[in-house]
C-alpha positions in Angstrom: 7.7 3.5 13.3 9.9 3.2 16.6 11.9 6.5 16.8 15.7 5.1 16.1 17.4 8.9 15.6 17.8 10.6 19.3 20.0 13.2 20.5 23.4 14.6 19.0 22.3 13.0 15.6 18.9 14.4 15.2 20.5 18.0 15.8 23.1 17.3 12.9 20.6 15.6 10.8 18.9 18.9 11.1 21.6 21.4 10.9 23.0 20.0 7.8 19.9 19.2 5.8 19.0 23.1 6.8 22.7 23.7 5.9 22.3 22.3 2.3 18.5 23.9 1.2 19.8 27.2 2.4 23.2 26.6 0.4 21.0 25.6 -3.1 18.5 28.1 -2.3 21.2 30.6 -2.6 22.6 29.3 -5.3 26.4 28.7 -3.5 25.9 25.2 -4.6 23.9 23.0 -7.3 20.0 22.0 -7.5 22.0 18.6 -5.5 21.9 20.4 -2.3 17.7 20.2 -1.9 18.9 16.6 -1.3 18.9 18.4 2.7 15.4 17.5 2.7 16.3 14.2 3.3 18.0 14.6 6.2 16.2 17.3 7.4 13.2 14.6 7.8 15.0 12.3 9.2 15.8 14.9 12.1 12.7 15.8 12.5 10.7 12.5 12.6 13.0 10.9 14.5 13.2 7.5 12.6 15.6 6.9 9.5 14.5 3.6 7.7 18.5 3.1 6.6 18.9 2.4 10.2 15.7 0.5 10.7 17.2 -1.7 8.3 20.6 -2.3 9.4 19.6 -2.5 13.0 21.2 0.7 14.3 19.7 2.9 17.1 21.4 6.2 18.5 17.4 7.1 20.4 18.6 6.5 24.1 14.6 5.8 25.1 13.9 4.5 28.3 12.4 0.6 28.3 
């Protein structure tokens, strides 16, 4: 797994998916907002397999 999530969109992977358990653990919104796991992963591992797919890459690695 080649890390394809860098910078800006890590942080707001991360921010929302932390955003949206907080909001359902709180119960301000529906058992739908533990759906912030998924971005919340994606954050933190750095790879997103939608964009492995698709062929997208926002990871500004040096080659």
């Amino acid at each position: 797994m080649t890390k394809n999530v860098g910078g800006v969109d890590r942080t707001l992977r991360i921010v929302v998916g932390l955003s949206l358990i907080a909001a359902a653990a709180t119960g301000t919104i529906g058992a739908w907002g533990y759906i912030g796991v998924v971005p919340l992963l994606t954050g933190l591992t750095g790879w997103c397999p939608p964009y492995a797919i698709l062929g997208f890459n926002t990871c500004s690695m040096k080659k």
